[in-house]
C-alpha positions in Angstrom: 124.2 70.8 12.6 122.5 67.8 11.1 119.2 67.0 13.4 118.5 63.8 11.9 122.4 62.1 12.8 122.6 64.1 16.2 124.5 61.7 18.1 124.1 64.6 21.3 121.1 63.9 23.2 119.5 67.4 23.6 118.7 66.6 27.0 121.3 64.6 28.0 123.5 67.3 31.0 126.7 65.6 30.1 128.6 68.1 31.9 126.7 67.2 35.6 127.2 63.3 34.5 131.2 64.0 34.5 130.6 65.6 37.8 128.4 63.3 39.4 130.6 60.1 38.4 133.8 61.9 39.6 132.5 62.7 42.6 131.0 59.5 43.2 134.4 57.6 42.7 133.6 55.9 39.5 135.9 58.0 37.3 139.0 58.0 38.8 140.1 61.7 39.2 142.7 63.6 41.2 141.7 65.7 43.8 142.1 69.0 42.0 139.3 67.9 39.8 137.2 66.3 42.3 137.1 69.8 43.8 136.5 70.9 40.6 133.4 69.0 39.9 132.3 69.4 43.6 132.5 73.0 42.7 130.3 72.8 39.6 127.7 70.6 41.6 127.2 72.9 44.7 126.9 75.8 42.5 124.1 74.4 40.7 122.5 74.0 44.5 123.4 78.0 45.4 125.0 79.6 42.2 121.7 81.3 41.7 122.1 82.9 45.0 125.2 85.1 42.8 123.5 85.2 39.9 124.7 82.1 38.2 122.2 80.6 35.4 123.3 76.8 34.3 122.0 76.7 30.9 122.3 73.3 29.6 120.7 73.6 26.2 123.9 75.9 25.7 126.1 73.3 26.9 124.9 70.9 24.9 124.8 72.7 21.6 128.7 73.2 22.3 129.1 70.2 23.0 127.0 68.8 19.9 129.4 71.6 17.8 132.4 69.1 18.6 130.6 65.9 17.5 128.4 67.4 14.6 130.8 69.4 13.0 134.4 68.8 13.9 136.7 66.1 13.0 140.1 64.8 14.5 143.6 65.0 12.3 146.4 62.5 12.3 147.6 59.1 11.8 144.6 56.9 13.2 142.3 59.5 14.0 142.4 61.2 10.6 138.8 62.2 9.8 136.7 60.2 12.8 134.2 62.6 14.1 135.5 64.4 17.5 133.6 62.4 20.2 134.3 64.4 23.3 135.8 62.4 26.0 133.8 63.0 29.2 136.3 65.3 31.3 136.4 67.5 27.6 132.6 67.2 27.6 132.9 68.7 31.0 135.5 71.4 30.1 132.9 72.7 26.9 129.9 72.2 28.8 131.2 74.2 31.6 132.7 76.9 29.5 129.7 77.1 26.9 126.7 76.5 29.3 127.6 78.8 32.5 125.8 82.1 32.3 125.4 84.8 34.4 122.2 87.3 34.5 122.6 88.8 31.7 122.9 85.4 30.1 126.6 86.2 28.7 129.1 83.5 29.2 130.3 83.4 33.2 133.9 82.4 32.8 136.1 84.8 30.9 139.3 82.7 31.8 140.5 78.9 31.8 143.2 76.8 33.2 143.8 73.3 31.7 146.8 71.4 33.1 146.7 68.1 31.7 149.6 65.3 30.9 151.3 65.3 27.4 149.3 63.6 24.9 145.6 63.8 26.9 144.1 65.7 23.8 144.0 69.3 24.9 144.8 71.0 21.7 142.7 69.6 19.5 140.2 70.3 22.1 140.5 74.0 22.6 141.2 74.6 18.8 137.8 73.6 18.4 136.6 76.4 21.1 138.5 78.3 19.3 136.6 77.3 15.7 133.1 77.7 17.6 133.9 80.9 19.0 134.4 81.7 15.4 131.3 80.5 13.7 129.1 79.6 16.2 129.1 81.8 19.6 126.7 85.1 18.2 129.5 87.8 18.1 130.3 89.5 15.8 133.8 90.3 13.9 135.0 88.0 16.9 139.0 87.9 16.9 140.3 84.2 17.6 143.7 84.2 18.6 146.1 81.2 19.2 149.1 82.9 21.4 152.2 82.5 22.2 155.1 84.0 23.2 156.8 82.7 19.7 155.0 82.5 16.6 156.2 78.8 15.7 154.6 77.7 18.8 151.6 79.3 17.9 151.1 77.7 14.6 151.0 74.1 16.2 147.8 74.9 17.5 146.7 77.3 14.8 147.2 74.5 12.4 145.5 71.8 14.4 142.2 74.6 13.5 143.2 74.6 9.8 143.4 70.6 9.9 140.1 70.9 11.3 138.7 72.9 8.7 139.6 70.9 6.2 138.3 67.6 7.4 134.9 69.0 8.0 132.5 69.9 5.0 130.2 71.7 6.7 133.4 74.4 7.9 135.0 74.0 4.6 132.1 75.4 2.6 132.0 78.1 5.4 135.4 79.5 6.4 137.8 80.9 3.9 141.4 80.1 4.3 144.4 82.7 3.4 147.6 80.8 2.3 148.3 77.3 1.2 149.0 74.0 2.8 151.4 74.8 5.7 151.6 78.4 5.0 147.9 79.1 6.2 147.6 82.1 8.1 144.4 83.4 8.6 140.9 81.5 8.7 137.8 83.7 7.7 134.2 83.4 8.7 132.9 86.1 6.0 129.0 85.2 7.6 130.1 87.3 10.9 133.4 89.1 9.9 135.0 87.1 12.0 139.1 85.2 11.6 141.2 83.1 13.7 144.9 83.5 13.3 148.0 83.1 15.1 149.8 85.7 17.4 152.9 85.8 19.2 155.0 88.5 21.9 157.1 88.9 19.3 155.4 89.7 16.5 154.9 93.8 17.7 151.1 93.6 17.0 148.9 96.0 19.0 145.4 96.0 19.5 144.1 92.7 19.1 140.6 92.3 20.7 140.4 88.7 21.1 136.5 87.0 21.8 138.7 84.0 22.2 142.3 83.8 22.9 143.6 80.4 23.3 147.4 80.1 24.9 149.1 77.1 24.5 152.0 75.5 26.5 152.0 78.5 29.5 154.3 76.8 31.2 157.2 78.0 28.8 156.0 81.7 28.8 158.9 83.1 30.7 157.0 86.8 31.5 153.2 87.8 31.3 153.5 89.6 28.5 151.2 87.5 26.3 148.5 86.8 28.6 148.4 90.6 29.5 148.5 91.6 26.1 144.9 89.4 25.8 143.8 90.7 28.5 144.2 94.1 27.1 142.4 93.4 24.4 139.1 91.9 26.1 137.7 95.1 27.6 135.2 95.7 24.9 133.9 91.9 24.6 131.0 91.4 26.3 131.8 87.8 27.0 135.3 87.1 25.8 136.9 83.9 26.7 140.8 83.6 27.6 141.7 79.9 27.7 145.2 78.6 28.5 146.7 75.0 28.1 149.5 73.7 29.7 151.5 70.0 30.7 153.1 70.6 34.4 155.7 73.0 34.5 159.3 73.3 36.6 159.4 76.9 37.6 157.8 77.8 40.8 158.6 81.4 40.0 156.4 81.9 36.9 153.2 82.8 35.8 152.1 79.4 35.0 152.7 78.5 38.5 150.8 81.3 39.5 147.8 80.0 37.8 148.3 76.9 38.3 147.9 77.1 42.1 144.9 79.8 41.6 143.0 77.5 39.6 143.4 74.7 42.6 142.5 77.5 44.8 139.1 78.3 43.2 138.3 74.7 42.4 138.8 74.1 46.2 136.9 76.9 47.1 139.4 79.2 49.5 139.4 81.6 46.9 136.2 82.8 45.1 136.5 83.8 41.7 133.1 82.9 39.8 134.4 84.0 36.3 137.6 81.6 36.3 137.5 77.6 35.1 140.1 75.6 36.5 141.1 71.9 35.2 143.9 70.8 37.1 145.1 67.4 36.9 147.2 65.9 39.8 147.5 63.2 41.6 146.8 62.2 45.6 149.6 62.4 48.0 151.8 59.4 48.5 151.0 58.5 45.0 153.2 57.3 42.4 152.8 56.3 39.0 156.8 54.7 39.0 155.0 52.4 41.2 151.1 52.3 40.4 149.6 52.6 37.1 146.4 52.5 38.6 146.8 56.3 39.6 147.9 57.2 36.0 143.9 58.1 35.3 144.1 61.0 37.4 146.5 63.1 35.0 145.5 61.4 31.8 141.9 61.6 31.9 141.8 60.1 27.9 143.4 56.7 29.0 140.2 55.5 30.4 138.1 56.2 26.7 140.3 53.8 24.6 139.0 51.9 21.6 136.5 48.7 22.0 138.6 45.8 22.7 141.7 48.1 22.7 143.8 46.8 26.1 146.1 49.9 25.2 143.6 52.0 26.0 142.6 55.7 25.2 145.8 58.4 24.6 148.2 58.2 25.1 148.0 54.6 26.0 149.5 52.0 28.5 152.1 51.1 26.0 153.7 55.0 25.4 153.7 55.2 29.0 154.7 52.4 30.6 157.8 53.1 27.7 158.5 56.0 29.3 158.5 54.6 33.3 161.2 52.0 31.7 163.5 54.9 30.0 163.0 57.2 33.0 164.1 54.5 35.3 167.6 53.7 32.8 168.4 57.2 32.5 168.0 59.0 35.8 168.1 62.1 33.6 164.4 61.7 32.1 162.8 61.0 35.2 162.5 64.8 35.8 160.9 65.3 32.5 158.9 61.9 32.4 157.1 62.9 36.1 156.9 66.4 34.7 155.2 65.4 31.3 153.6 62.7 31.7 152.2 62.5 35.2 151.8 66.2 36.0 153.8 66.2 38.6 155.6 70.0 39.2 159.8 69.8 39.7 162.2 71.7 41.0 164.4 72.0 37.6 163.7 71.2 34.3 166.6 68.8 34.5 167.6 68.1 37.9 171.2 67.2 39.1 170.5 64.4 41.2 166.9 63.0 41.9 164.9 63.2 44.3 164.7 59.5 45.8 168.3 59.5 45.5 168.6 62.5 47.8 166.5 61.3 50.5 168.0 57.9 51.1 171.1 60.0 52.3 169.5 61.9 54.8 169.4 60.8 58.4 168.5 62.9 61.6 171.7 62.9 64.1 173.0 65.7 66.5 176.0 67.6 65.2 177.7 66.6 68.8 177.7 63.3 68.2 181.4 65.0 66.1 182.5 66.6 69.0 186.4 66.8 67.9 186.1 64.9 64.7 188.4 66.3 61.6 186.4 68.1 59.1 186.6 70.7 56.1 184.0 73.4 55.1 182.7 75.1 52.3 181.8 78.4 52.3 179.3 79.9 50.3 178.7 83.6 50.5 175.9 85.6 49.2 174.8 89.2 48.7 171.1 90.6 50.0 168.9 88.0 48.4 170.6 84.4 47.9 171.9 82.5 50.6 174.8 82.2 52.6 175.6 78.7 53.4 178.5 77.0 55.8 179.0 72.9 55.0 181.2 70.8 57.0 181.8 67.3 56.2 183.3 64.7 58.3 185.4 62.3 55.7 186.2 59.4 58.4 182.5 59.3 59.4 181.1 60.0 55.8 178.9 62.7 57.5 177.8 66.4 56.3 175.4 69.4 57.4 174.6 72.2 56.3 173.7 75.8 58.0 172.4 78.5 56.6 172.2 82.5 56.8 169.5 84.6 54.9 168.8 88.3 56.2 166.1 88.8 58.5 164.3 92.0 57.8 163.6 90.6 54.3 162.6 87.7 55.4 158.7 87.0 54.9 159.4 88.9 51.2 161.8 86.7 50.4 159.5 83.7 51.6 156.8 84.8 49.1 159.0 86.0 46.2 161.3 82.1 46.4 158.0 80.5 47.6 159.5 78.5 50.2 158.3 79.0 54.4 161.8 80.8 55.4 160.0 81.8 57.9 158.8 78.3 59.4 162.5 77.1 58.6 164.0 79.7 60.9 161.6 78.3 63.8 162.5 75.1 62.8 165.9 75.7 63.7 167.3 75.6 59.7 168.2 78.5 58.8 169.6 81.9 60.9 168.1 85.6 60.2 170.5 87.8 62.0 168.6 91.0 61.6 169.2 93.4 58.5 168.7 93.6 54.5 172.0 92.0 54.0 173.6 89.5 55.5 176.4 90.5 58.0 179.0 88.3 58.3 180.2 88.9 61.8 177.3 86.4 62.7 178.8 84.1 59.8 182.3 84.3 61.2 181.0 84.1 65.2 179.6 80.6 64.3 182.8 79.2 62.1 184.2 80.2 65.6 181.9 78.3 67.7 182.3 75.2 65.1 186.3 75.8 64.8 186.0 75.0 68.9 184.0 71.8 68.3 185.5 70.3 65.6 189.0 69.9 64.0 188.5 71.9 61.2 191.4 71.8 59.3 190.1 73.9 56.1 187.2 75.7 54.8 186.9 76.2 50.5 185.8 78.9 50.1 184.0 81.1 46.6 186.4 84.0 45.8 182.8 86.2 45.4 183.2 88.6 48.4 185.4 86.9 51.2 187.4 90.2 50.8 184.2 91.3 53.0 184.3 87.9 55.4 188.1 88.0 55.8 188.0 90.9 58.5 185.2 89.4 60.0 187.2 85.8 61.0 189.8 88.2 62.4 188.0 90.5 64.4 186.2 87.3 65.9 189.8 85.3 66.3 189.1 82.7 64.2 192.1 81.1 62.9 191.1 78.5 59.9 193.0 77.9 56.8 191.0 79.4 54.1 191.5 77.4 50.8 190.4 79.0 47.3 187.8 76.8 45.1 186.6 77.9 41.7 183.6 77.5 40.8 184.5 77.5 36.8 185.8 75.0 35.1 189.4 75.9 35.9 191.1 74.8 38.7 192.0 77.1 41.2 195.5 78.5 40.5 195.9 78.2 44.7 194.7 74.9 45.7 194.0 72.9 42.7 190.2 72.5 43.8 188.0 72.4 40.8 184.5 72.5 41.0 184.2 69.6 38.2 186.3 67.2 41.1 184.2 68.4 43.5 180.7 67.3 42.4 182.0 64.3 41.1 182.8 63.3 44.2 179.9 64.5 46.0 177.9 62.5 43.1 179.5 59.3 44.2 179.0 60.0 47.2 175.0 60.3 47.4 174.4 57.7 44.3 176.1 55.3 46.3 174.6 55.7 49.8 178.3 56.7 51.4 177.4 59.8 53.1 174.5 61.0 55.8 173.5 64.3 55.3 171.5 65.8 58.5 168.2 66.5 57.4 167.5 69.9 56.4 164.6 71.0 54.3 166.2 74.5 52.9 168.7 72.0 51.7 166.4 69.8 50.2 165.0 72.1 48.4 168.8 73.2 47.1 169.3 69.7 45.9 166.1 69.3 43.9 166.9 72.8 42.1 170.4 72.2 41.2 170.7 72.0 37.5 174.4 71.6 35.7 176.2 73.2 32.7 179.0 71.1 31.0 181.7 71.8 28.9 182.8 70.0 25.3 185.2 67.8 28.1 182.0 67.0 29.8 183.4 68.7 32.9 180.2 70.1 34.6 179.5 72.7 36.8 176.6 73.8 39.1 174.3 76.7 36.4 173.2 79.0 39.0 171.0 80.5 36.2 169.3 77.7 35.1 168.8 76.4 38.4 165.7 76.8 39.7 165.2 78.4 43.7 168.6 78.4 45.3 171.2 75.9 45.6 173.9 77.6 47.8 173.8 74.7 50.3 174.7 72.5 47.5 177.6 74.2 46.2 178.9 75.1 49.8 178.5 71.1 50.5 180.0 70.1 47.3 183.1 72.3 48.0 183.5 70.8 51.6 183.9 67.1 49.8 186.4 68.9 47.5 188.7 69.8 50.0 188.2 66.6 51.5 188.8 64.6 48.9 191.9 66.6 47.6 193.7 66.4 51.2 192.8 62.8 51.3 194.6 62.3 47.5 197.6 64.4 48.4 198.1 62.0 51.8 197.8 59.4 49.7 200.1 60.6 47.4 202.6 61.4 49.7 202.5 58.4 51.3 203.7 56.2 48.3 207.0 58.7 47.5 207.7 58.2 51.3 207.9 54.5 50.3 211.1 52.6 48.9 210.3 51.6 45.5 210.4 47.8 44.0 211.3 47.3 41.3 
């Protein structure tokens, strides 16, 4: 490192500045890293108490590694020196200058969770060069993971651009391939490399100093992570760091670490050897309606150019392109709020939005339809989805569901879907009759109560196990016509009802405000997970495999509009051939 153009003040604690000015309101943050810098702060106070050293003359030479050595790649940043922003100030110095007593590095693992664009891969490629060169261990192994090798290379090459824009890591690091078919960096001073890995390359034995995992929120198992893992029992101070942009599925392991690293950073859990960076924003915020909160999850906007009104990355401009599109194409906004504004959905590509959605829900009292014609849907499960009964008034545009889920699974079933079935069930949402399974006699003693109630003049019905539900209606006395809907894209041979018909109709229905749906959050949370498959005739269907949580509620709702709306066309119908026709 040059000494004479240091542009790092040696005693400048540019780490603590982040954290004091975050803290103090004058960087705008979200609340997971306002815990986070609280966290850094009060450990300064007591961290010695657990044998936490804060070592800022290590921070800062990390820190100065970035600015002294390392240039930025691309379009207008193509050889400009790599001034740290202060939030990726913060990140190094925390990571670098954080000791324990035996003055090795305190955190072995790192969450970053930023919006798309913010600067994170250049960022921890560089961690990933100092590791290499500059972090006293010898033969270190840098790895960029992931669970495919092509995704792996992106950041990998963002550390070979890197390379060869600096001088100083040029004359220093030897590189094995050419141009884009560079695989392997060497540091012949410590015996060290940096190279790309993936799950499915059937390596064994790496032992990584630094493994750097990029884009966890598409790692579908752990396998990668624990394969790291593995590999860092005989480092004395190896450093796992993953990157991510917000993800969709609450069931994987980026969710998992996603809500650990909040926890730590808010203190309810204590973990001194993990980093979290979460970026999120407040709640009731949103940046369809307020840039002001779009700080909080792109922590570069704020650090733009002098003069530059577009700001830092990704700019005012990209995103306020992207608020526009998402708000033409209901499609994106999923993807926009997911991407952009780190904001965590319920499907990667949702059926119908969330906004949407709750402008049809209303609170009423199912007796308010005492006698009122109706149809059901009937959507049976097996032990672990739900069963779900929807009955939908056509002459009052009204709908609710119920659902069944069993009970002696219940709080297992609440931490595996990650949704409180248990607080829904006092809530009065949901039944547990008591078992593994669900039994249907409690099913069928309920269409019997509703059948007393109501006019129900059909329920639709999934073919998957009403063999099981049939004897059930009987031995309770039920007598309702049970009408056959497909959930393929064929119609049913029976009754003509088609699931295609059938969401189109419900679609209508909800885009254009003509239906109240009692409030019910286990539906709520069926709607926002309900993703669709379509076929080359654009004839779509509910993909209960790329759906995300369950969406029985859904498809038993959408059936009951099916039925509906098929009676309703074959009474039209019927109608006109009973009338004389003029010619």
């Amino acid at each position: 490192m040059s000494k004479s153009k240091s542009r790092t003040s040696t005693s400048a604690d540019r780490a603590t500045a982040y954290a004091q000015e975050v803290t103090a309101g004058r960087i705008v943050a979200g609340p997971d890293i306002r815990n986070a810098c609280k966290r850094h702060l009060d450990d300064l106070k007591t961290g010695a108490e657990r044998g936490l050293v804060w070592d800022v003359d290590a921070a800062t030479r990390a820190i100065g590694y970035f600015e002294e050595v390392l240039c930025l790649n691309g379009g207008e940043f193509e050889g400009q020196p790599f001034l740290l922003h202060p939030w990726q100030a913060f990140i190094v110095g925390c990571l670098f200058g954080w000791k324990g007593q035996d003055g090795h590095r305190r955190f072995r693992t790192a969450y970053i969770e930023t919006a798309k664009g913010s600067g994170k891969s250049p960022l921890v490629a560089g961690i990933g060069l100092y590791g290499m060169t500059s972090d006293n261990e010898p033969r270190a192994e840098i790895y960029a993971a992931a669970t495919k090798k092509d995704q792996a290379m992106i950041l990998f090459r963002d550390a070979v651009s890197m390379v060869d824009q600096s001088a100083a890591l040029a004359a220093r690091i030897e590189k094995t391939g050419r141009g884009e078919k560079v695989w392997n960096l060497a540091h012949p001073a410590s015996g060290s490399f940096f190279r790309a890995i993936s799950a499915d390359d059937g390596q064994s034995g790496p032992r990584p100093h630094v493994a750097l995992l990029d884009e966890i929120h598409e790692h579908k198992t752990r396998m990668v992570v624990d394969m790291m893992r593995a590999g860092t029992k005989s480092r004395r101070q190896a450093l796992i760091v993953m990157i991510t942009n917000s993800g969709h599925d609450k069931t994987s392991i980026c969710f998992d670490y996603h809500e650990y690293a909040r926890a730590v950073s808010a203190g309810t859990k204590l973990d001194d050897s993990f980093f979290g960076f979460v970026c999120s924003l407040d709640d009731g915020d949103d940046p369809f309606q307020d840039e002001a909160c779009w700080h909080k999850v792109n922590p570069s906007l704020a650090f733009g150019k002098p003069g530059d009104s577009n700001g830092g990355v990704p700019g005012y401009k990209y995103l306020r392109e992207q608020v526009t599109e998402a708000r033409g194409m209901p499609s994106k906004e999923s993807t926009v709020r997911r991407l952009n504004f780190c904001q965590w959905v319920d499907a990667e590509n949702p059926w119908i939005s969330g906004p949407v959605w709750m402008r049809c829900e209303r609170e009423f009292d199912i007796e308010e339809l005492l006698g009122e014609p109706c149809f059901g849907g009937l959507d049976l499960s097996g032990s672990r989805d739900l069963t779900a009964l929807a009955l939908y008034f056509p002459a009052q545009r009204r709908a609710f569901v119920e659902f069944w889920t069993p009970g002696d699974s219940l709080h297992d079933r609440a931490r595996v879907d990650q949704v409180p079935y248990d607080a829904w069930l006092r809530e009065g949402h949901i039944h547990a009759p008591p078992g593994m399974a669900v039994n249907y006699g409690f099913v069928a003693q309920r269409i019997g109560e509703l059948a007393q109630m109501f006019q129900l003049d059909g329920i639709a019905f999934d073919p998957y196990r009403i063999k099981y539900m049939t004897p059930e209606l009987d031995a309770e006395g039920v007598m309702v016509e049970l009408v056959s809907h497909g959930q393929g894209y064929a119609k049913s041979q029976q009754s003509g009802l088609w699931m295609p018909r059938s969401i189109e109709l419900l679609e209508t229905l909800l885009t254009e405000q003509q239906i109240e749906i009692k409030a019910n959050p286990c539906l709520r949370w069926n709607a926002a997970g309900a993703v669709l498959d379509a076929d080359q005739k654009d004839n779509r269907i509910f993909a209960k495999r790329k759906s995300t949580g369950r969406i029985d509620g859904i498809v038993a709702l959408a059936m009951a509009v099916g039925a509906a709306g098929e009676q309703e066309g074959s009474a039209n119908i019927d109608a006109f051939l009973m009338d004389p026709i003029i010619v």
